[in-house]
N, C-alpha and C positions, 0 to 999 in steps of 0.2 A: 376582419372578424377574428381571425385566427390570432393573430398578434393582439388582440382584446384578452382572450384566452389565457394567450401563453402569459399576458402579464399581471392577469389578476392569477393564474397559477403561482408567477414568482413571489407577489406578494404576500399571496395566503403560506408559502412555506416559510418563507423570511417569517413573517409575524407567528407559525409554530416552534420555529427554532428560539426566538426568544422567549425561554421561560423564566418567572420569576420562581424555582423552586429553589429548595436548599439542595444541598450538596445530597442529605439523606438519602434522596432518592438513588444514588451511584451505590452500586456495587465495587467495596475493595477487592481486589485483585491479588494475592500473596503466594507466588506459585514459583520463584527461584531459587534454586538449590545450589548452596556452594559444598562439594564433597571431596573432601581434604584424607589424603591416605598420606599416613606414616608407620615407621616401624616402631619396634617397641623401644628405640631407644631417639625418638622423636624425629628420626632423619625422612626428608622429604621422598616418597615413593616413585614422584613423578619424574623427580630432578634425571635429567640424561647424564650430567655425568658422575653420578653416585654409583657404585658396583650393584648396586640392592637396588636400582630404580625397577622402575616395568615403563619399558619406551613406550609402548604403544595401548591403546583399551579401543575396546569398541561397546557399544550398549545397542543392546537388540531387542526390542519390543516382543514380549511372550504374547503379550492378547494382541498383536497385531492381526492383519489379514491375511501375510502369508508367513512362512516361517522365516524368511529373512524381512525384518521389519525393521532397517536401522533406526537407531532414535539420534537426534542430532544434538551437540553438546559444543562445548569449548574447554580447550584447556586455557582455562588465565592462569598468570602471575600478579602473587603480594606484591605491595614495596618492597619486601625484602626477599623478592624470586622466590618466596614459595609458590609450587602449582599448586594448582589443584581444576576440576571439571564443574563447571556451572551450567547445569541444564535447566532450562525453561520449560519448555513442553514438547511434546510431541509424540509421547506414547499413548496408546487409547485408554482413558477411563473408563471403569466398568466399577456399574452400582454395586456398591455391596448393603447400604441399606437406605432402603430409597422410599421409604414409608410413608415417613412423615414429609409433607412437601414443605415444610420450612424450615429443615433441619437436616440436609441428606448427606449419605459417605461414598467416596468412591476411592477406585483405587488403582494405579498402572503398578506393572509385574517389567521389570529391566533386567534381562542377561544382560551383567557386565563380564568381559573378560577383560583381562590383564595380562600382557607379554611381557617376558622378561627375556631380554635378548641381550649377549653379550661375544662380540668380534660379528655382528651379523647373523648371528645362528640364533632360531626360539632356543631358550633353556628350559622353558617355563612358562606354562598357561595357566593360570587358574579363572577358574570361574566360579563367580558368585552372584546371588541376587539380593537386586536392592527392589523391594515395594515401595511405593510413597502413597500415602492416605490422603484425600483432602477433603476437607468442611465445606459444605456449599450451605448458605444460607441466603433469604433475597438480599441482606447486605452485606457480605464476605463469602468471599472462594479463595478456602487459603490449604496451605499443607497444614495434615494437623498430624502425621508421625509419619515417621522414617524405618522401616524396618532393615537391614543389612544380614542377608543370610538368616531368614526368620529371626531375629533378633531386635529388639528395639533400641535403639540408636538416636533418636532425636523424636520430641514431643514438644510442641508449638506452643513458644512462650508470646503472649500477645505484646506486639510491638516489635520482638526482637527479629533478627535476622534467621534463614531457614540454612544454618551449616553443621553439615556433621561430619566428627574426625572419623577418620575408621583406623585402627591399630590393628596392623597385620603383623 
């Protein structure tokens, strides 16, 4: 009896998993960040062996749950070895306008810091904050601005990719 069971269960899920709908129903997804720092005379900030680089960053979640809330990133390289930090997710969104349910905004708050180290010694710490906004709607959840040091710095062109230079 139990084997009767289990396999009119398998086949009732089989036969839900196949739907004929369209794609419409999925929710786009648009939530990777490529964050490219240069100086003002276009040289890469990340590069280690530039005198002007900053070897190391860390990004630290403000609305996390405790006050050290790292957020996790990568540093990639271009084809042509420029760095830069591409993070996906993992700071907490927090509604900022959450009204309307098919139309809402939220938003993660990131301490980044930047080291700049030269013979092994810090020389230089700065820190700033980067916000990221995102659109949530039932069919997209994408970034829709980029703020840098209260600042706006990138605003979501549909289609294109989510990168912002930052010139220090």
């Amino acid at each position: 009896m139990r084997n009767i069971v289990f396999g009119f269960l398998v086949v009732f899920v089989a036969f839900l998993s196949c739907r004929t709908g369209d794609d419409e129903d999925l929710q786009k997804i648009d939530q990777i960040i490529n964050l490219y720092m240069k100086n003002g005379a276009g040289r890469d900030l990340f590069h280690k062996k530039k005198d002007t680089a900053y070897f190391t960053y860390s990004m630290n979640d403000v609305n996390g749950n405790a006050d050290l809330a790292p957020v996790s990133s990568l540093l990639k390289a271009t084809a042509d070895s420029t760095l830069f930090i591409e993070y996906i997710a993992g700071a907490k969104r927090v509604g900022l306008d959450t009204i309307d349910p098919n139309n809402k905004t939220y938003h993660s708050v990131i301490a980044l810091s930047l080291i700049k180290r030269l013979n092994n010694t810090v020389q230089d710490t700065i820190r700033d904050t980067l916000e990221i906004q995102y659109r949530w709607t039932p069919s997209v959840f994408e970034v829709s601005k980029i703020y840098y040091n209260d600042t706006l710095r990138f605003t979501k062109t549909p289609g294109a990719s989510n990168v912002v230079t930052i010139v220090k």
